[in-house]
C-alpha positions in Angstrom: 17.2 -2.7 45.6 20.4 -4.7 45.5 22.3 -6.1 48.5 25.1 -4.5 48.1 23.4 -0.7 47.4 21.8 -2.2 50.9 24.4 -2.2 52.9 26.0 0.7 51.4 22.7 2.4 52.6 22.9 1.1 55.9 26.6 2.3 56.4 26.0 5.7 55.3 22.9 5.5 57.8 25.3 4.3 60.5 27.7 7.3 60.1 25.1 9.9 60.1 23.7 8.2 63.3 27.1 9.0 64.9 27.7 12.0 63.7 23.4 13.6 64.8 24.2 11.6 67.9 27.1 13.2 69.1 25.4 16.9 68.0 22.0 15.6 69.8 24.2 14.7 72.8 24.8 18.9 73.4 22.5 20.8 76.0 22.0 23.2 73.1 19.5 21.8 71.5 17.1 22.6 74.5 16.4 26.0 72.5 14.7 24.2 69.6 11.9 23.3 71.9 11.3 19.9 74.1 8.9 17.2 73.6 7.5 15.0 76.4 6.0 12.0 76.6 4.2 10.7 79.5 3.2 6.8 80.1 2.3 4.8 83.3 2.8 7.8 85.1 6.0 8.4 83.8 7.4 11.8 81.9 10.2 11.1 79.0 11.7 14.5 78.4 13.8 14.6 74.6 14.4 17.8 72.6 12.6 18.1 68.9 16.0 17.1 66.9 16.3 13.7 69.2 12.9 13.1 68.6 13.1 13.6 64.6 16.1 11.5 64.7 14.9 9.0 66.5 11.9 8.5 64.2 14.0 9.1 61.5 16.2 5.8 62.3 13.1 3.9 63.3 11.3 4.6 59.9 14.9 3.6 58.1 14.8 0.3 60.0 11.4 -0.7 58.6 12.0 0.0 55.6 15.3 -2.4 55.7 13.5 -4.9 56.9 10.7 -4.4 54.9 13.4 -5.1 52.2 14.6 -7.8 53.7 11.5 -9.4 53.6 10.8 -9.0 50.2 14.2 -9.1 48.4 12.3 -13.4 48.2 9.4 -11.7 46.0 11.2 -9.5 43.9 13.4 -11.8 43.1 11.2 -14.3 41.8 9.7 -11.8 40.0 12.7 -10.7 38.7 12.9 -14.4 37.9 9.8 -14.1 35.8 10.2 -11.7 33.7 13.5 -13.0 32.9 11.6 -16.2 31.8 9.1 -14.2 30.1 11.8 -12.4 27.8 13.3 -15.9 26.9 9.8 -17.3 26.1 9.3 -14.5 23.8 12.5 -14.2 22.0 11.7 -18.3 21.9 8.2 -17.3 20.3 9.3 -15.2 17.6 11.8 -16.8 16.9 10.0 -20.2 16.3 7.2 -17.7 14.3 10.1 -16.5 12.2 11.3 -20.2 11.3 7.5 -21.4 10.6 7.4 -23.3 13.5 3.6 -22.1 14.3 2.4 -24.2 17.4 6.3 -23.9 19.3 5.6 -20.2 18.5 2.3 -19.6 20.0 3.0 -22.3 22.9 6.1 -19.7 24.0 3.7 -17.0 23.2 1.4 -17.5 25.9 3.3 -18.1 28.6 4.9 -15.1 27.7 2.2 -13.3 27.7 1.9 -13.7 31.2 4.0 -10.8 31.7 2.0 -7.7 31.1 5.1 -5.5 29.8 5.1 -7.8 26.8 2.0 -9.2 26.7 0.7 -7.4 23.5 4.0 -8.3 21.5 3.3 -11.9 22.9 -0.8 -12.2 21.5 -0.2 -9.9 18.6 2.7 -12.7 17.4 0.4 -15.3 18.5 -2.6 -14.1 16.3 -0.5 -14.6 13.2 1.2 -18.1 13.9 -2.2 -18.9 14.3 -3.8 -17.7 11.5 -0.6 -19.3 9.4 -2.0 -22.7 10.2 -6.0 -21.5 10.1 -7.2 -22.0 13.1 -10.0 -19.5 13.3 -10.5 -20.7 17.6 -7.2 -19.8 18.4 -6.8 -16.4 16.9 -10.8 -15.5 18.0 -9.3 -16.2 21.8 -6.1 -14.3 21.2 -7.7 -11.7 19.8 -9.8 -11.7 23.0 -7.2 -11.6 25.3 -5.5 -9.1 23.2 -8.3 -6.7 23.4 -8.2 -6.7 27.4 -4.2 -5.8 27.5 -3.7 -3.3 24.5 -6.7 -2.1 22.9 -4.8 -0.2 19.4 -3.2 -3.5 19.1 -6.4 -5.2 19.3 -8.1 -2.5 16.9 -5.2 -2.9 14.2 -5.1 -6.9 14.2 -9.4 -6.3 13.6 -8.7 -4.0 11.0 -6.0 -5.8 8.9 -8.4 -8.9 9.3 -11.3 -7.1 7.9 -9.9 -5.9 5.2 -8.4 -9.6 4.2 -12.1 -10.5 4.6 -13.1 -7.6 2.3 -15.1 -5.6 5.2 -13.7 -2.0 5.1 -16.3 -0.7 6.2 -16.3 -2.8 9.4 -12.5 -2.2 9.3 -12.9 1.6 9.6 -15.2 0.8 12.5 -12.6 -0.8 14.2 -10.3 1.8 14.0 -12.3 5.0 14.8 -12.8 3.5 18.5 -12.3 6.6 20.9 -10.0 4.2 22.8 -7.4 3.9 20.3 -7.6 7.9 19.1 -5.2 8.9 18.2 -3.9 6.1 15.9 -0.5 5.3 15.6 0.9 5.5 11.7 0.2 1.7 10.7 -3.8 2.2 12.1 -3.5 5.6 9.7 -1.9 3.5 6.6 -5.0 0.8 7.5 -7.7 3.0 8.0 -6.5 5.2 4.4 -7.0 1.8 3.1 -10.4 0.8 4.3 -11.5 4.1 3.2 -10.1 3.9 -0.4 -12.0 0.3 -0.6 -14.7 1.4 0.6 -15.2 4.0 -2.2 -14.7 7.0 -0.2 -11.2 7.9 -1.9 -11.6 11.5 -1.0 -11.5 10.4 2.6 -8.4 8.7 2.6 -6.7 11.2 0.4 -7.1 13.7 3.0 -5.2 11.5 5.0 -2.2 12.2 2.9 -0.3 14.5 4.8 -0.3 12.7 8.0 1.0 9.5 6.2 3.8 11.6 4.5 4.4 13.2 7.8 4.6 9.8 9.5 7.3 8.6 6.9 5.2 5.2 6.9 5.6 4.7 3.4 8.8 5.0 0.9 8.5 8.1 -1.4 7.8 5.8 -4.2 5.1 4.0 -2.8 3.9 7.1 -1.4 3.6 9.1 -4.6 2.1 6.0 -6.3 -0.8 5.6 -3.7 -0.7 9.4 -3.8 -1.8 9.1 -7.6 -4.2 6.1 -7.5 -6.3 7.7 -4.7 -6.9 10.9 -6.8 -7.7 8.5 -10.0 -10.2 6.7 -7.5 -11.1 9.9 -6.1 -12.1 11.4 -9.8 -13.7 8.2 -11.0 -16.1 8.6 -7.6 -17.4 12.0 -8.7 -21.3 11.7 -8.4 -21.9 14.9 -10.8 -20.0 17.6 -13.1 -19.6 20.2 -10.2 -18.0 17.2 -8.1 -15.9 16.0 -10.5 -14.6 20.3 -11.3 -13.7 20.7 -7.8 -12.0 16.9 -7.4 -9.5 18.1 -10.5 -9.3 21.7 -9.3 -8.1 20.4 -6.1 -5.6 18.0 -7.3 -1.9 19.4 -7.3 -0.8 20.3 -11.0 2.3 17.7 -10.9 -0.6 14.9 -10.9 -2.4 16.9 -14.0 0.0 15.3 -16.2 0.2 11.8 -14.3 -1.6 9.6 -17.2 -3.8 7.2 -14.3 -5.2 10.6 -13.4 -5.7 12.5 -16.4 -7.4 9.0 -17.7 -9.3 8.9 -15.1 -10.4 12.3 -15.2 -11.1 11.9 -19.1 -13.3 8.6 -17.9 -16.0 10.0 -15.7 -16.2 13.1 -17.6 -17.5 11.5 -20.3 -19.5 9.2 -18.5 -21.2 12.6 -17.4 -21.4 13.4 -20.7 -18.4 16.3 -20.5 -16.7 15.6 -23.3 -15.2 18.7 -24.4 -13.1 19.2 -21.0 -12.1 15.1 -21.4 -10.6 15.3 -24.9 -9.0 18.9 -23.7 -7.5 17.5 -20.8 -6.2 14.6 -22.6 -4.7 16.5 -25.5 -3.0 19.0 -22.5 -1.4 16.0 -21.6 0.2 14.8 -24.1 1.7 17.8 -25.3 2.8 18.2 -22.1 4.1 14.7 -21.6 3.9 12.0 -24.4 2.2 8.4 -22.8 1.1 5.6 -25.4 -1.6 5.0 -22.9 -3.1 7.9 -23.3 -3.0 8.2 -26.9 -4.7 4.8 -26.9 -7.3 6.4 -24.7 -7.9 9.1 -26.7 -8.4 7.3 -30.0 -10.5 4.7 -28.4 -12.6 7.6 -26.8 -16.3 7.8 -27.4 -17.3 10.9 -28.5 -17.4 12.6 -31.8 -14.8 15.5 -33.2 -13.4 13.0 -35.4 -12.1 15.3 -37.5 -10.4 17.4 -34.8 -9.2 14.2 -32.9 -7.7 13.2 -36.2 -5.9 16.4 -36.8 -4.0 16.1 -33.7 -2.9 12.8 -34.1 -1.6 13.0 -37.6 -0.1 16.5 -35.8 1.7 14.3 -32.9 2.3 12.1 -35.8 4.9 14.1 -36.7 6.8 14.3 -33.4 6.3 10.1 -32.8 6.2 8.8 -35.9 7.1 5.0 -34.4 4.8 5.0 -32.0 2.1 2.2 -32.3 -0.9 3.2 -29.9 -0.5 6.2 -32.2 -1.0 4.4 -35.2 -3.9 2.2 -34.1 -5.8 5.6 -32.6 -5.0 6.6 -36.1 -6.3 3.6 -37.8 -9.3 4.0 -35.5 -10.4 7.1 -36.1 -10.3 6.3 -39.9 -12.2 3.6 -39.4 -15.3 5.0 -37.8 -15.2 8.0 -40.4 -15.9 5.4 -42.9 -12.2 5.9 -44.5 -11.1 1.9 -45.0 -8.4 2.0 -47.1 -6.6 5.0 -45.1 -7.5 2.9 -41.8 -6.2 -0.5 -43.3 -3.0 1.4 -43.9 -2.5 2.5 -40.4 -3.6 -0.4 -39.1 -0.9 -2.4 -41.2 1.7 0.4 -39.7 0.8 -0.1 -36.3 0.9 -3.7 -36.7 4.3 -3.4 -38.1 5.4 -0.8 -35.6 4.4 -4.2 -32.5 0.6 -2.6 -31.8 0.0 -6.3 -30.9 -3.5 -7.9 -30.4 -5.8 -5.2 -30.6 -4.4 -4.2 -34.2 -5.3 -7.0 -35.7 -8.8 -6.7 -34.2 -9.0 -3.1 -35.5 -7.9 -4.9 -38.8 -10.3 -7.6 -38.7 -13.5 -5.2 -37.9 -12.1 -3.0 -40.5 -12.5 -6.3 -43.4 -16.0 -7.2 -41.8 -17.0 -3.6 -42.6 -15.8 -3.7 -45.8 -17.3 -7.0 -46.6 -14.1 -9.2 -46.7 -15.1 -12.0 -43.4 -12.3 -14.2 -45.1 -9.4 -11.9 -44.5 -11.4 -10.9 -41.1 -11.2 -14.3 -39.8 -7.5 -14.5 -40.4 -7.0 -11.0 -38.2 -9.0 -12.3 -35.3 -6.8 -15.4 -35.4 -3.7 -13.5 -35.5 -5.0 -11.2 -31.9 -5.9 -14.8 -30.4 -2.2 -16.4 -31.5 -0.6 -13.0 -30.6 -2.5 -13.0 -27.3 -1.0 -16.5 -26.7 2.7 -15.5 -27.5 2.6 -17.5 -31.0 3.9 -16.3 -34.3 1.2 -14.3 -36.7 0.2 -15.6 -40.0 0.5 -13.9 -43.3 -3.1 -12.4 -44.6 -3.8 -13.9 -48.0 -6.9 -13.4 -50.3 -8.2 -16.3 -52.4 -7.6 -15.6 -55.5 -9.6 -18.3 -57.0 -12.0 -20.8 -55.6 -9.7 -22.7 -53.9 -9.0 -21.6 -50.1 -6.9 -19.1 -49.6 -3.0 -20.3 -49.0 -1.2 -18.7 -45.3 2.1 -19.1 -44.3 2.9 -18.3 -41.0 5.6 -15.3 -41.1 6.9 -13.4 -37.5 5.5 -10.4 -37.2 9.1 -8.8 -37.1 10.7 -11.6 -39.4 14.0 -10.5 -41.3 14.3 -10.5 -45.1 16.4 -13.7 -45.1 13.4 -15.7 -43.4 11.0 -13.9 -45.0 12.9 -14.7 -48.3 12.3 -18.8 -48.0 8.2 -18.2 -47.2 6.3 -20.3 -49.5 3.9 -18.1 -51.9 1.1 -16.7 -51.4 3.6 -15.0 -48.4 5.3 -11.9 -49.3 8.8 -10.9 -49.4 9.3 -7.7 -46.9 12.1 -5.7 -47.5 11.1 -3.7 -43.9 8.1 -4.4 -42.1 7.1 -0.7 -42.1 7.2 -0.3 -46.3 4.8 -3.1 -46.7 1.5 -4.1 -45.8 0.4 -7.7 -44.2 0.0 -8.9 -48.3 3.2 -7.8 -49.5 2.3 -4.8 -51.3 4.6 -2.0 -51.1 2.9 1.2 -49.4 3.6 4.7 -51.8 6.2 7.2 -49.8 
């Protein structure tokens, strides 16, 4: 207590004293009953009210002096903690500028205080670990651990999983002592589980991370969709992998990391009727070049169905290059080269990229040309390296063939001043990678 809420004590004390006095000093107060004390033979005779009053104003006096006597104590501790709230403002502050061994040397000593002590080690712990020194966070850790043990389980956790141990780090975290966990020991633990390959875990832990608010909305609806993805790819059998999609929610049906997950395993476990149906749901539903790449690099048969729906979606995106190339694929493995080097060319054209011109090169070694192969695979390795593609041409006698090196998206003036064998393209979606105009 303050002095001055002392003295104001010890007036208002005073003036009650006067006032009980002056009722205590009545004869009336006989009727309340009398108390007497005897001692060396000698009888003290008070009523009950004097009494209480008396011991009332002799318990008030020790505790003033009991006070008194340690107003010296509390203020140095007052003192202390006061010093402690400097060291750590000090600390972080120091942490926050870099300043690693100023921070933790501030850090322990405000440690000291227990109200703070956790903030203290916890800060510690990471100064130290910025300058890697594995002695100082192993004691702060220990000290940590004695003082606040859900701090201590969080800094094992996060650790662990830097040190690719989820397993250990879920460990950490399901200590009774620390149940239950506060939201950034839920976000940690959802982690470890999803590493640990037990996505359907942590995915249960959904709604108490949403509920939490740990996590913006974005962030949450992306984790949301890669632990069902994860959660699908871990199905051990068919009847696993039916209830994992029955139980995700129908907004994620259509998210294309799912559905391409989904497609994945089931035709890992050989369920490829349900994959391609899944996948073709999806894009009618929602178009995704990712998926249509998926679906033409799938490997399964139904050619001929696959290929009906994609010269069906054709129609609705006919610039679409992962379109094209699943076209071009597809053509290819039903033995159709010319139909699949036309594609092929239109994906190209359309800025398919690298694996294009792969497509294009396998479909030349199938058809015996290794010449104009070569010059495809050399095109997906300068393409892959941001350089310009070079211009197919076919020897037409015994000499080597002549390239010149065209952009794939040149304009007809630059196209114009090419040296021969290079074509002139009026628009790189009319002609093929020789030149030759494509019938309408």
């Amino acid at each position: 207590m303050k002095p001055i809420q002392s003295v104001v004590v010890l007036l208002l004390a005073v003036v009650l004293g006067v006032v009980a006095a002056q009722w205590l000093g009545t004869e009336s107060l006989r009727q309340y009953g009398e108390v007497i004390y005897r001692h060396g033979g000698v009888d003290y005779r008070s009523s009950v009210p004097q009494v209480a009053l008396m011991v009332l104003v002799a318990l008030l006096v020790l505790w003033l002096l009991w006070s008194l006597a340690s107003s010296p104590f509390r203020a140095w501790g007052r003192y202390r903690r006061k010093q402690g709230r400097v060291k750590l403002i000090e600390g972080l502050q120091a942490h926050e500028y870099g300043h690693w061994q100023r921070a933790e040397k501030s850090l322990v000593s405000a440690a000291e205080d227990s109200e703070v002590s956790s903030v203290a080690l916890t800060t510690a712990v990471r100064s130290a670990e910025a300058r890697n020194d594995a002695a100082s966070v192993d004691q702060y850790l220990q000290r940590l651990s004695t003082t606040d043990a859900t701090g201590y389980a969080l800094m094992q956790a996060e650790r662990l999983l830097q040190l690719e141990r989820p397993v250990d780090a879920i460990n950490a975290l399901d200590v009774p002592g620390v149940q239950p966990l506060p939201p950034r020991g839920l976000w940690l633990r959802t982690e470890a589980l999803a590493r640990a390959g037990r996505a359907h875990e942590a995915y249960g832990q959904l709604g108490a991370l949403r509920k939490q608010k740990i996590l913006p909305d974005e962030d949450m609806a992306e984790l949301e969709s890669r632990l069902a993805a994860q959660s699908l790819l871990e199905a051990t059998d068919v009847n696993a992998l039916a209830a994992q999609w029955e139980a995700t929610p129908k907004a994620l049906r259509s998210d294309p990391d799912v559905v391409s997950a989904y497609a994945l395993r089931a035709v890992a476990l050989d369920w490829e009727e349900p994959a391609l149906l899944n996948l073709e749901q999806a894009l009618d539903s929602r178009w995704n070049e990712s998926l249509v790449t998926l679906y033409g690099q799938m490997p399964v048969d139904k050619l001929a169905t696959r290929q009906a729906n994609l010269q069906r979606w054709l129609g609705q995106q006919p610039g679409s290059p992962a379109l094209l190339l699943a076209l071009g694929r597809i053509a290819a493995r039903q033995g159709e080269h010319v139909q699949a080097e036309d594609y092929l060319h239109r994906a190209i054209a359309a800025g398919a990229g690298p694996e294009a011109w792969e497509a294009l090169g396998e479909v030349f070694v199938a058809r015996g040309e290794p010449t104009l192969a070569a010059q495809c695979f050399g095109n997906a390795l300068r393409q892959q390296r941001g350089e310009d593609s070079v211009a197919l041409a076919r020897a037409e006698a015994a000499g080597a063939p002549v390239a010149a090196v065209v952009p794939e998206r040149a304009t007809v003036e630059e196209q114009s001043l090419m040296s021969e064998p290079a074509p002139v393209l009026d628009h790189p979606a009319e002609h093929d990678a020789f030149g030759n105009r494509r019938e309408p």
